[in-house]
PyMOL Python script that loads the backbone (N, CA, C, O; Angstrom):
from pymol import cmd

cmd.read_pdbstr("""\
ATOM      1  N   UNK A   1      24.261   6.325   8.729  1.00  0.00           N
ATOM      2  CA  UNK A   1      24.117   7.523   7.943  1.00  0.00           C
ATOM      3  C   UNK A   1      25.355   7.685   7.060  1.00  0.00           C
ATOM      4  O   UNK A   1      26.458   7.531   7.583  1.00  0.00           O
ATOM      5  N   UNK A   2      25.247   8.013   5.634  1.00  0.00           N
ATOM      6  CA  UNK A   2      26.103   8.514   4.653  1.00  0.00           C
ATOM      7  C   UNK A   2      26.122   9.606   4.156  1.00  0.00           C
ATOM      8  O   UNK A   2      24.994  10.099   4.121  1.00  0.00           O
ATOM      9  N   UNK A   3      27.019  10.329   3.681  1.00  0.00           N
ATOM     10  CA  UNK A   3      26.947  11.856   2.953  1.00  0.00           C
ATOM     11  C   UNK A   3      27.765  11.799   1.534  1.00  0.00           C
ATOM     12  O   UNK A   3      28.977  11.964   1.400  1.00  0.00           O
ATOM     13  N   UNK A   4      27.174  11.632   0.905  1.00  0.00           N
ATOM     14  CA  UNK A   4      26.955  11.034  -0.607  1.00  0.00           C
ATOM     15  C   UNK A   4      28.299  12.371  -0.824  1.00  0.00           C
ATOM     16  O   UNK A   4      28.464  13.259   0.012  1.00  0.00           O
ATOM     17  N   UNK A   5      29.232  12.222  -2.257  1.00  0.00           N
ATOM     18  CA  UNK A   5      29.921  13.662  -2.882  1.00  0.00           C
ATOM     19  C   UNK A   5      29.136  14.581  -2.980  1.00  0.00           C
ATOM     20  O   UNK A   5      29.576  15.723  -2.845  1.00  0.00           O
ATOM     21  N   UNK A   6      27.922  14.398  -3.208  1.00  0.00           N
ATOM     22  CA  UNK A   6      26.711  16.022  -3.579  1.00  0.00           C
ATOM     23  C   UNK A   6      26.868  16.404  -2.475  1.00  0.00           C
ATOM     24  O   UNK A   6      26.979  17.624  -2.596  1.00  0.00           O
ATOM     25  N   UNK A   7      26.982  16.061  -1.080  1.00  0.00           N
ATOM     26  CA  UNK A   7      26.202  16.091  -0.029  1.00  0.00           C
ATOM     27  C   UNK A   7      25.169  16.028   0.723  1.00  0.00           C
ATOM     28  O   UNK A   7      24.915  16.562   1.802  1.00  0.00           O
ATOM     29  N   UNK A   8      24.391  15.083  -0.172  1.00  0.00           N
ATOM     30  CA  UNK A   8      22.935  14.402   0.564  1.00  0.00           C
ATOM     31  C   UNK A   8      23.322  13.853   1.479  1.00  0.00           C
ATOM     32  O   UNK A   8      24.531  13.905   1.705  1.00  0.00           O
ATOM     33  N   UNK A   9      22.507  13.164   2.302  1.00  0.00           N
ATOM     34  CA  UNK A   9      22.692  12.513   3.755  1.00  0.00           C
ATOM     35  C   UNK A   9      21.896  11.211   2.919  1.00  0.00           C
ATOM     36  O   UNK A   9      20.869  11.239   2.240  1.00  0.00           O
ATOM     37  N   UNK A  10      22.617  10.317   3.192  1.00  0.00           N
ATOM     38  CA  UNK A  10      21.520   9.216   2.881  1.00  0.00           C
ATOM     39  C   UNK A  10      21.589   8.178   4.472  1.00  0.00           C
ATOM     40  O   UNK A  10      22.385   8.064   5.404  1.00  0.00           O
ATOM     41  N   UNK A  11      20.599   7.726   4.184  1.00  0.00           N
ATOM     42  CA  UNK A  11      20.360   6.780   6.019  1.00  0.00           C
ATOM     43  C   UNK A  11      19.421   5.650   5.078  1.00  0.00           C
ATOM     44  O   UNK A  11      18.850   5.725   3.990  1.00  0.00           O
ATOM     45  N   UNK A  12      19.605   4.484   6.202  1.00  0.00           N
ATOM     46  CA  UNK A  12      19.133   2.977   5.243  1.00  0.00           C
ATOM     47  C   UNK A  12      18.118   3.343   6.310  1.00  0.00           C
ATOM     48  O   UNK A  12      18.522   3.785   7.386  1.00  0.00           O
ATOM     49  N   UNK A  13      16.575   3.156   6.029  1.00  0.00           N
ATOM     50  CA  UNK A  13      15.169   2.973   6.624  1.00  0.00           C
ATOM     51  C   UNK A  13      14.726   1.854   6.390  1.00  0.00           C
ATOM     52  O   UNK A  13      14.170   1.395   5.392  1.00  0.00           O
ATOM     53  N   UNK A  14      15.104   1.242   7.759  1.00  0.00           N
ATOM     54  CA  UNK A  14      14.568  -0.449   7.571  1.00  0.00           C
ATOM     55  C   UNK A  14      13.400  -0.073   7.619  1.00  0.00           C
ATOM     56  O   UNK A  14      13.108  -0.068   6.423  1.00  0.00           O
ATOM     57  N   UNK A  15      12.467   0.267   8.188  1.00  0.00           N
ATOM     58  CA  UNK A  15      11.079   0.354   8.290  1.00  0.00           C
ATOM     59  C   UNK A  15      10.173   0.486   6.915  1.00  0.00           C
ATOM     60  O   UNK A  15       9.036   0.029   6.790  1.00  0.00           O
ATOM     61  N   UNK A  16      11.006   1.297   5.787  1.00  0.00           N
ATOM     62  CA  UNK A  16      10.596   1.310   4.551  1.00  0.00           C
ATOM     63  C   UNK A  16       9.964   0.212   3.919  1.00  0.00           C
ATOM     64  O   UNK A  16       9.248   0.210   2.918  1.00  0.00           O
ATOM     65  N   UNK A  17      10.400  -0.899   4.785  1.00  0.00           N
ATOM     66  CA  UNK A  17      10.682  -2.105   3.971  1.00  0.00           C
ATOM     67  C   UNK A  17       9.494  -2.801   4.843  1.00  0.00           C
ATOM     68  O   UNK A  17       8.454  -3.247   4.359  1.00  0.00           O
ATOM     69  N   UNK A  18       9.807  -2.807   6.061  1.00  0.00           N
ATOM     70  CA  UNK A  18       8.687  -3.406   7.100  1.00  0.00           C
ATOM     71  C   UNK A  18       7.452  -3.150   6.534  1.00  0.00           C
ATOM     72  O   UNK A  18       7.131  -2.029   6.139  1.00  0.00           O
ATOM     73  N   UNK A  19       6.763  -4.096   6.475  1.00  0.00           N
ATOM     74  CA  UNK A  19       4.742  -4.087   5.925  1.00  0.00           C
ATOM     75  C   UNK A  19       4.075  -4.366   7.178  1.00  0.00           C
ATOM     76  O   UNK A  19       4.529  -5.341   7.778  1.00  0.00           O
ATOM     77  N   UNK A  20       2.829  -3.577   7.884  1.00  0.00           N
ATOM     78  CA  UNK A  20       2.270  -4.222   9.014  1.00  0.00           C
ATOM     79  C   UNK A  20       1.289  -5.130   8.745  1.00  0.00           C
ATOM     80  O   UNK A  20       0.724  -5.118   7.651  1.00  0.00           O
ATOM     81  N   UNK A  21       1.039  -5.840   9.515  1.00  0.00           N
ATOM     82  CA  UNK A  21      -0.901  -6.562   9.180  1.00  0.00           C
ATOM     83  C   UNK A  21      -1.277  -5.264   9.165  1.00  0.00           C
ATOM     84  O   UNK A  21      -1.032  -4.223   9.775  1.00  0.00           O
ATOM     85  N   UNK A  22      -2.162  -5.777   7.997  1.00  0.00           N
ATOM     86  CA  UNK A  22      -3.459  -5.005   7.517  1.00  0.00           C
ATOM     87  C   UNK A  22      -4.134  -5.498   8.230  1.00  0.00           C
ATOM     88  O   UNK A  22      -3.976  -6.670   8.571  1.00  0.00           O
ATOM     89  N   UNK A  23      -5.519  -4.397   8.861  1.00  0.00           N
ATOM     90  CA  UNK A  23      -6.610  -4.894   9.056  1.00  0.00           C
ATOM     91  C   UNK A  23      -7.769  -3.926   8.468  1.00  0.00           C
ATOM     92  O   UNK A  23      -7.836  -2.751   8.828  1.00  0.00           O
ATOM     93  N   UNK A  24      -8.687  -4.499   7.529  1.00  0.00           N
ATOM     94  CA  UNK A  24      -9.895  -3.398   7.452  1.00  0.00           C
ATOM     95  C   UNK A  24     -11.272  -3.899   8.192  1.00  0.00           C
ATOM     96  O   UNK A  24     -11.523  -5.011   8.657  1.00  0.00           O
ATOM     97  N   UNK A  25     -12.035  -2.784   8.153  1.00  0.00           N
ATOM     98  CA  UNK A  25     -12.979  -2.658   8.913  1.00  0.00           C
ATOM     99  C   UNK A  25     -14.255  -2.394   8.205  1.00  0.00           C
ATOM    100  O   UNK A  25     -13.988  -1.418   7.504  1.00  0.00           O
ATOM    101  N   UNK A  26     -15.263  -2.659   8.035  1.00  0.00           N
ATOM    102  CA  UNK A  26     -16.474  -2.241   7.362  1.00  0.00           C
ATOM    103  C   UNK A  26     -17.987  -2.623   7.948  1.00  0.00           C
ATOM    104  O   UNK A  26     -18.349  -3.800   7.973  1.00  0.00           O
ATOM    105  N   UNK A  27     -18.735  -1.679   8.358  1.00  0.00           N
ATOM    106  CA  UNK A  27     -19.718  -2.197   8.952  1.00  0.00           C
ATOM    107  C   UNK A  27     -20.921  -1.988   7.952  1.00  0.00           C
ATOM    108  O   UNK A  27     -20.961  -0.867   7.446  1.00  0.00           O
ATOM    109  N   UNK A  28     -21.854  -2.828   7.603  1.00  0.00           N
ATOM    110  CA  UNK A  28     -22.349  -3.283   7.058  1.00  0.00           C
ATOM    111  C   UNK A  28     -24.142  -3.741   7.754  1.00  0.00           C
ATOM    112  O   UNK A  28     -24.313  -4.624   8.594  1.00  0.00           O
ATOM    113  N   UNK A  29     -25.331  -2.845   7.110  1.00  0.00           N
ATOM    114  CA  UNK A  29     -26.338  -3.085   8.147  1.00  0.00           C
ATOM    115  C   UNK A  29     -25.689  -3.737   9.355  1.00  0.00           C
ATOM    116  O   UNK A  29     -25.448  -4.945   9.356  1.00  0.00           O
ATOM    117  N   UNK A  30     -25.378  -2.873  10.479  1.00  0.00           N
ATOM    118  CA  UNK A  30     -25.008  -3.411  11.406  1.00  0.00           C
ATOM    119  C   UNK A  30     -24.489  -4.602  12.176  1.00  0.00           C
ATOM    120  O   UNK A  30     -24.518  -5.008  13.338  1.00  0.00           O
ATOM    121  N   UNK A  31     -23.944  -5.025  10.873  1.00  0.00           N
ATOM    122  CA  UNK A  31     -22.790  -6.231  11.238  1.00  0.00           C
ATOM    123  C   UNK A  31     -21.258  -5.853  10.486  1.00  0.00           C
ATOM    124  O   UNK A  31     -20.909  -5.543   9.347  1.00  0.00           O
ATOM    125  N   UNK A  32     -20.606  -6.057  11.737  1.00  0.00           N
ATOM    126  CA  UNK A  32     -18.967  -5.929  11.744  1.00  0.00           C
ATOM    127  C   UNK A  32     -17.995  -6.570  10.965  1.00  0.00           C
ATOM    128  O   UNK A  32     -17.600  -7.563  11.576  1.00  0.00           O
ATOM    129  N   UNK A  33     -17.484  -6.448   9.974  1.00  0.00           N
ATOM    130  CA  UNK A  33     -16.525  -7.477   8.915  1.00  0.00           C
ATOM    131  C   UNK A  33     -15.491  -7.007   9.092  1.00  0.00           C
ATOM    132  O   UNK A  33     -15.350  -5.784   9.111  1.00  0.00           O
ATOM    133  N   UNK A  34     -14.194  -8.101   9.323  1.00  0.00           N
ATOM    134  CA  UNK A  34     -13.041  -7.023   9.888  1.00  0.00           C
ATOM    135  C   UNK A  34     -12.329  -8.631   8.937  1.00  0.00           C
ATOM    136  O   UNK A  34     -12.629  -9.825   8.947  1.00  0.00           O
ATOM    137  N   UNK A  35     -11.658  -8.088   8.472  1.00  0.00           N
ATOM    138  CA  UNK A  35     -10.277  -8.550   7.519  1.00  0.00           C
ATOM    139  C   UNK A  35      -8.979  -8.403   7.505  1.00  0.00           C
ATOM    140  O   UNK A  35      -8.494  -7.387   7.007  1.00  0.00           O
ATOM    141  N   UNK A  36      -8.003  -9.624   8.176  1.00  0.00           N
ATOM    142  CA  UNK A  36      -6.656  -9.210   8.469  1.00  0.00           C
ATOM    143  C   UNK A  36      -6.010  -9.918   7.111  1.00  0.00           C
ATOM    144  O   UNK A  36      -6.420 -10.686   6.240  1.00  0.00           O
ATOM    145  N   UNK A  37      -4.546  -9.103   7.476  1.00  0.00           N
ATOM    146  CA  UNK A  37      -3.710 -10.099   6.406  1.00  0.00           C
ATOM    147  C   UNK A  37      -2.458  -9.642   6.268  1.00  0.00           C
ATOM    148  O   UNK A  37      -2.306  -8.514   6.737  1.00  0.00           O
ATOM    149  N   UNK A  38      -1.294 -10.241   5.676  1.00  0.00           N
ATOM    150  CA  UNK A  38       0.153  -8.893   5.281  1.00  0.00           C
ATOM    151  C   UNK A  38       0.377  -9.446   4.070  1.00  0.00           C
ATOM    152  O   UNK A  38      -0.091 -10.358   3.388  1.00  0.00           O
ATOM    153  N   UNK A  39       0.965  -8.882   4.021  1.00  0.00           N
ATOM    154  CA  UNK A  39       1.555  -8.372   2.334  1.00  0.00           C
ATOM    155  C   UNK A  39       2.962  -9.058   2.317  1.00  0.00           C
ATOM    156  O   UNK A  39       3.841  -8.692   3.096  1.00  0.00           O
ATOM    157  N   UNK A  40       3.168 -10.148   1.329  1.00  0.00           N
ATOM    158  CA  UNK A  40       4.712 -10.587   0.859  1.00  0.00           C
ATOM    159  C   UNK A  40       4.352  -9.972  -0.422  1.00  0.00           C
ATOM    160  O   UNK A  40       3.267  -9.927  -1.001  1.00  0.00           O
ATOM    161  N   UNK A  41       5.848  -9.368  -0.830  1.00  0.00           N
ATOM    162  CA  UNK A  41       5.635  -9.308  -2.769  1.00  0.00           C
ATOM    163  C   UNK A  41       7.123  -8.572  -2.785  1.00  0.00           C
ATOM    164  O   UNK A  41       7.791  -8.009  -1.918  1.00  0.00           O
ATOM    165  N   UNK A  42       7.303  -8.838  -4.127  1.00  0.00           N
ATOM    166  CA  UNK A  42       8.814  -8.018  -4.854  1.00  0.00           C
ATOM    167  C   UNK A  42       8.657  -6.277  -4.704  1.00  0.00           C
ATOM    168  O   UNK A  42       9.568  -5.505  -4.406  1.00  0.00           O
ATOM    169  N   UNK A  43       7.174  -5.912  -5.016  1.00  0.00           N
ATOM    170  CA  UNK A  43       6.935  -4.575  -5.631  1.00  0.00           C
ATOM    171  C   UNK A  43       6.797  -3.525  -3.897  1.00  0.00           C
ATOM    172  O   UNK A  43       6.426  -4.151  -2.904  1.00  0.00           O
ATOM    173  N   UNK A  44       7.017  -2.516  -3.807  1.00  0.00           N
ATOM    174  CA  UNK A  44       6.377  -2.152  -2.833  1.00  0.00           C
ATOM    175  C   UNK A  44       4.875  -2.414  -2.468  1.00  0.00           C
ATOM    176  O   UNK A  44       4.118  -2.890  -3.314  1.00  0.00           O
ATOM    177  N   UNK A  45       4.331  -2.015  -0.853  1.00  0.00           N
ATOM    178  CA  UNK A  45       2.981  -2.358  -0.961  1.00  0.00           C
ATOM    179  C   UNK A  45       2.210  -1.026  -1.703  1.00  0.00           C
ATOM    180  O   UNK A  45       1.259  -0.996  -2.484  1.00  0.00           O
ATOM    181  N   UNK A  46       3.007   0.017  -1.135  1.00  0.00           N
ATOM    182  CA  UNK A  46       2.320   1.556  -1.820  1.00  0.00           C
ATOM    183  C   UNK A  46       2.455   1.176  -3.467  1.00  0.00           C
ATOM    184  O   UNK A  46       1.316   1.306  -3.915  1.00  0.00           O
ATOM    185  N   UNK A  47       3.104   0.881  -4.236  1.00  0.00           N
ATOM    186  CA  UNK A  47       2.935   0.621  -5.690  1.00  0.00           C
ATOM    187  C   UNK A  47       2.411   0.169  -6.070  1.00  0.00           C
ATOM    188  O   UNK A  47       1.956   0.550  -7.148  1.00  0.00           O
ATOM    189  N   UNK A  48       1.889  -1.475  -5.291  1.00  0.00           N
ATOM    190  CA  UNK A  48       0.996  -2.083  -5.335  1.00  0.00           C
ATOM    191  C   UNK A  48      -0.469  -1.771  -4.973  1.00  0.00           C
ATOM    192  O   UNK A  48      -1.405  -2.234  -5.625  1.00  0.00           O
ATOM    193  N   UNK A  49      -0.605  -1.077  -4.049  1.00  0.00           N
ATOM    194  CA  UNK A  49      -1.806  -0.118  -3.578  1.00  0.00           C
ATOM    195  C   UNK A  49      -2.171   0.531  -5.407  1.00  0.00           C
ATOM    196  O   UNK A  49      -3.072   0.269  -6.203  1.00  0.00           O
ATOM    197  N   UNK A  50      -1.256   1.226  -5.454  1.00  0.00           N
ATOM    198  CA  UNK A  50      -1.102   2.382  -6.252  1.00  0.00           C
ATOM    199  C   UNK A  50      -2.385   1.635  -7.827  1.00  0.00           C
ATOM    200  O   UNK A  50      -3.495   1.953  -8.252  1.00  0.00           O
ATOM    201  N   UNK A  51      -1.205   0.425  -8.222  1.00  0.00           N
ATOM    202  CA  UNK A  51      -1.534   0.259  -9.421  1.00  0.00           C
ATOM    203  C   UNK A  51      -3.427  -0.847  -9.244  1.00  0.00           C
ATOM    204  O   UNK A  51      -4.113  -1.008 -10.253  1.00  0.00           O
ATOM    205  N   UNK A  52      -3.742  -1.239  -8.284  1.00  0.00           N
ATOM    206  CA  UNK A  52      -4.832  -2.012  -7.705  1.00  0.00           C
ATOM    207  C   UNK A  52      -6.418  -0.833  -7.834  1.00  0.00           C
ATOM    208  O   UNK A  52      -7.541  -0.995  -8.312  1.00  0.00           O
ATOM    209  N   UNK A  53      -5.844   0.116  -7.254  1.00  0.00           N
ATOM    210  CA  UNK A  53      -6.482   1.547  -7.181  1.00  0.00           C
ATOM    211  C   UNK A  53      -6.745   1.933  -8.740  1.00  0.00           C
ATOM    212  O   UNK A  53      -7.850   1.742  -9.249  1.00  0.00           O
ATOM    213  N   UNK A  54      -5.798   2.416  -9.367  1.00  0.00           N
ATOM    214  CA  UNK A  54      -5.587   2.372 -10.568  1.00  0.00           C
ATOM    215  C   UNK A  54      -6.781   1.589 -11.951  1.00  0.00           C
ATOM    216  O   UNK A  54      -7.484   2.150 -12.792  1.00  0.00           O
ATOM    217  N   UNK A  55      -6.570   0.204 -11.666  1.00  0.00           N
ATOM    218  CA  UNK A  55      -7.417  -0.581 -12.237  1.00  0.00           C
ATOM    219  C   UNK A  55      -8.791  -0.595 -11.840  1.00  0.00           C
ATOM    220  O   UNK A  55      -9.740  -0.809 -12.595  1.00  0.00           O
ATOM    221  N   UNK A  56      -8.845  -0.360 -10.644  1.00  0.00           N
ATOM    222  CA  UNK A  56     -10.079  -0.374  -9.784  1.00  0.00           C
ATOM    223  C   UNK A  56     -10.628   0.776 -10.656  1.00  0.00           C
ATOM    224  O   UNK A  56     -11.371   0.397 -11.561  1.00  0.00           O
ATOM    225  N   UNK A  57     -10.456   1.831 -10.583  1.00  0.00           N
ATOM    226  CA  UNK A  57     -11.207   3.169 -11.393  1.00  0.00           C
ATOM    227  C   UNK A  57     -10.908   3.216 -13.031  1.00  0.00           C
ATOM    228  O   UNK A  57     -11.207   4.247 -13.633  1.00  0.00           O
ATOM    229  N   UNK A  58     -10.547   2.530 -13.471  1.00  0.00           N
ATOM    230  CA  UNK A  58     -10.275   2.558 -14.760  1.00  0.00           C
ATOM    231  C   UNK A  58     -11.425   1.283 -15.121  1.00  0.00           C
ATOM    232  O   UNK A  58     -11.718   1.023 -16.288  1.00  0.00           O
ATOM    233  N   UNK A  59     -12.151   0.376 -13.684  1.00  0.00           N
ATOM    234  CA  UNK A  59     -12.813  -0.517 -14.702  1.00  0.00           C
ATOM    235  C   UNK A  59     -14.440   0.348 -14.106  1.00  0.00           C
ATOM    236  O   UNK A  59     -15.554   0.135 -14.584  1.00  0.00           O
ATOM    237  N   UNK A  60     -14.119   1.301 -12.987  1.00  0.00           N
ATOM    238  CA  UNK A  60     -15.312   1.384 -13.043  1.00  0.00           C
ATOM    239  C   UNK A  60     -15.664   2.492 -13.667  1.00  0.00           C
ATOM    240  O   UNK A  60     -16.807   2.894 -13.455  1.00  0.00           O
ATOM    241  N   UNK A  61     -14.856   3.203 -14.513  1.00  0.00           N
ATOM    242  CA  UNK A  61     -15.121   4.321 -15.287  1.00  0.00           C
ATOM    243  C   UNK A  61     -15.666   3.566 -16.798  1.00  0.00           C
ATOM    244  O   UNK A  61     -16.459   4.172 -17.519  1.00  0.00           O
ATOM    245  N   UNK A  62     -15.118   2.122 -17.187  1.00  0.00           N
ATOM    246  CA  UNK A  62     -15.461   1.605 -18.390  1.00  0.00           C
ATOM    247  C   UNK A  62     -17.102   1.059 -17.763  1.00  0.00           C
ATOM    248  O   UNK A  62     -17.894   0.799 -18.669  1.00  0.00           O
ATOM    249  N   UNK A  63     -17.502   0.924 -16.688  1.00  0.00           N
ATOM    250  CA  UNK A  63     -19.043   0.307 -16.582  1.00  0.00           C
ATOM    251  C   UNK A  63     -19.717   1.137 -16.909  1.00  0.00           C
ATOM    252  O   UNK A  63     -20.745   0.870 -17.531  1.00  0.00           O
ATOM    253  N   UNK A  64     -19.359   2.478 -16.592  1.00  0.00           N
ATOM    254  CA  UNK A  64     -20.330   3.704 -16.312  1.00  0.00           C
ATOM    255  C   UNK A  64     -20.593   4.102 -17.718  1.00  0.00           C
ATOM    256  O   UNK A  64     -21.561   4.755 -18.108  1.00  0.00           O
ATOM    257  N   UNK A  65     -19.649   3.645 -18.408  1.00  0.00           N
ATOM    258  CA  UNK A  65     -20.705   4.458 -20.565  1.00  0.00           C
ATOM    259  C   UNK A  65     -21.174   3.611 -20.990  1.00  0.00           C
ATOM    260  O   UNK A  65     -21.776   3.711 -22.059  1.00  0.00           O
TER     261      UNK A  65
END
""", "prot")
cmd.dss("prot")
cmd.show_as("cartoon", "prot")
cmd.util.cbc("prot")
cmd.orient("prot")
């Protein structure tokens, strides 16, 4: 833990950094599809989430006119 001149507290959160396996789940007429995997990359995974999401609705808003 640090206390910056402002006086913030700053603390290093390794865990920030830690990515777990993913696993998703989707059942499907009653068959089970389950998908593992982890995440290496430069970007965070939430940013990466973020901008994936992002594109995802931006292409399905261009199908829909």
């Amino acid at each position: 833990m640090k206390i910056t001149k402002n006086g913030h507290i700053q603390v290093k959160n390794i865990s920030a950094y830690w990515i777990p396996e993913l696993t998703a789940t989707e059942v499907i007429a009653g068959t089970i599809y389950t998908v593992t995997g982890s995440y290496e990359g430069t970007e965070s995974f939430l940013r990466k989430l973020e901008r994936i999401t992002a594109r995802n609705f931006s292409e399905k808003q261009e199908d829909s006119e």
